[in-house]
N, C-alpha and C positions, 0 to 999 in steps of 0.2 A: 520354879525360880521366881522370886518377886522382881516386879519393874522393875523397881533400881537395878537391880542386878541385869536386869535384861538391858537397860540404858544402858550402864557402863558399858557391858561390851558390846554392844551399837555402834558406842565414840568410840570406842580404844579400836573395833573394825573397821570405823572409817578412817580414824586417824592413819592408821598402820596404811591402808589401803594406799588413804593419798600421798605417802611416805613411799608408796613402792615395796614395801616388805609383802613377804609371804604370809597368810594366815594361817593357823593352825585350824584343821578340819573344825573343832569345837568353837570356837570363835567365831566362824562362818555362821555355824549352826546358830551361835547364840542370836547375833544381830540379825538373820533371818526370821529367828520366832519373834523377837522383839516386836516386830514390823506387822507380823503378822500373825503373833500373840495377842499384840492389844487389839487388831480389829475383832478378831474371833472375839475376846471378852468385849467387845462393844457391841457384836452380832445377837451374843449370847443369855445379854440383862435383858430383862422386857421392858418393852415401850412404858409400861404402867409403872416399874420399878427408879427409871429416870429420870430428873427432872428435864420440865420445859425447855429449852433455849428461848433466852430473854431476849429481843431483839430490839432495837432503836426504839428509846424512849421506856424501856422495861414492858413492851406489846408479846405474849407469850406466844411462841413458835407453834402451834397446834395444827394437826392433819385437817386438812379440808371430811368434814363428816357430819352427816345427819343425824338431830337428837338432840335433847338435853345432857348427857355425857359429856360428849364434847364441847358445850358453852360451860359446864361446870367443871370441864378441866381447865380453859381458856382462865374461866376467872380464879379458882384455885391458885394458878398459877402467877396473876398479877402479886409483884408485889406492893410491900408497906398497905399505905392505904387504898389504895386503886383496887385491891380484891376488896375490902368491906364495901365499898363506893360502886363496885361493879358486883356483888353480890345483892345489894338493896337493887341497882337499876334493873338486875333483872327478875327481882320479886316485883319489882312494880308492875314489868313487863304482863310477868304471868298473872299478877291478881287482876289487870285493870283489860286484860284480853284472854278472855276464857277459849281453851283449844289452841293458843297461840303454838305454831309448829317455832324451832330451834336449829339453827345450825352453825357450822363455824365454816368461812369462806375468808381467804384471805386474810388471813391470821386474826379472823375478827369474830364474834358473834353477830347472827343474822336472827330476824324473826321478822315472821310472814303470817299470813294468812292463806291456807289449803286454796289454790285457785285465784285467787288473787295477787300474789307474789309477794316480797319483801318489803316491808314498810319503816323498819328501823332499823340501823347496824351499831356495834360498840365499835369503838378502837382506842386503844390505852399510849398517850403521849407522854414525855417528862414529867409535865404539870400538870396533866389533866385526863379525863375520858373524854373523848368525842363521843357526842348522842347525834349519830346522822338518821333524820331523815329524809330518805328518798322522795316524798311529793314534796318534802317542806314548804315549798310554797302556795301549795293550800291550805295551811294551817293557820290558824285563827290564835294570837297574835303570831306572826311568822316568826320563827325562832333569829335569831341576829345575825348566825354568822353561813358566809356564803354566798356565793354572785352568780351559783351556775343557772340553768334553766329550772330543776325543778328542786335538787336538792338546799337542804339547809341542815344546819347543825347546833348545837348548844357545846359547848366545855364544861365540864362537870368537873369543879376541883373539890379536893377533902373536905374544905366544910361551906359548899353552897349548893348540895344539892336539895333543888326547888320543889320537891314532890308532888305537891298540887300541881304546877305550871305542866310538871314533864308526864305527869297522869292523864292532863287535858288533853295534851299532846299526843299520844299513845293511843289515845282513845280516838281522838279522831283521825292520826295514820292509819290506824287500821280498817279504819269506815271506808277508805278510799281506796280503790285499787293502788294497789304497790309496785314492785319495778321486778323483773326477771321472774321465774316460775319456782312458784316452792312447792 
């Protein structure tokens, strides 16, 4: 039986229902698998056949996991421009930190250095990428935005990404001990 068919008699069982009528055995049946048809077919497609869930600001829904996989399903997933823009920041990432480790935490991409901890994260906004990092206030020009203790950040919109400035940057995050254990 296709959806639709399983919808209608979903409503036509509930309507009936809240009418007070009897159902007929098959009617029961039908808005029973409706219910519990569609999860089985949601249970049933694999994680890799589905897309992302886009969430506030178009930031893609991705499982917390170790690797490059998962930062390149993250950015696969942005759309419009924000995956080309999030696909260049993290080539830069990888060219300008050789061994740079990968992962996705909080719906974000992370990268760290082995024993030194995390030193940069993405996060994809309406307008923009967030480039956090974690010491930013060690970095030599301090990047602009942010009040807290140590971190800072940049906005990275479609056509101002600084490559030299966020290479300098990159390069000397990672010189420095980073934040949490990678």
């Amino acid at each position: 039986m296709d959806s639709s068919a399983v919808a209608k008699k979903a409503s036509k069982a509930r309507g009936a229902k809240a009418a007070g009528k009897k159902l007929p055995a098959t009617a029961k049946r039908g808005a029973a698998a409706g219910k519990g048809g569609r999860a089985a077919a949601r249970k049933a497609g694999s994680s890799a056949a589905r897309k992302p869930v886009l969430l506030s600001g178009g930031n893609p829904q991705i499982a917390k996991a170790d690797g490059d996989a998962p930062v390149q399903a993250y950015l696969a997933a942005l759309p419009g421009w924000k995956r080309e823009v999030g696909q260049r920041l993290d080539a830069l990432i990888a060219r300008n930190v050789p061994g740079v480790r990968k992962a996705v935490r909080w719906n974000s991409p992370f990268y760290g250095i082995e024993g030194q901890g995390w030193f940069v994260g993405l996060h994809a906004f309406s307008k923009a990428i967030k480039v956090t990092f974690f010491k930013g206030t060690s970095l030599r020009p301090v990047p602009p935005g942010g009040t807290g203790k140590d971190g800072r950040w940049i906005d990275v919109h479609e056509d101002d990404l600084d490559e030299a400035q966020l290479a300098a940057w990159v390069k000397q995050a990672a010189a420095i001990p980073g934040w949490g254990n990678v």
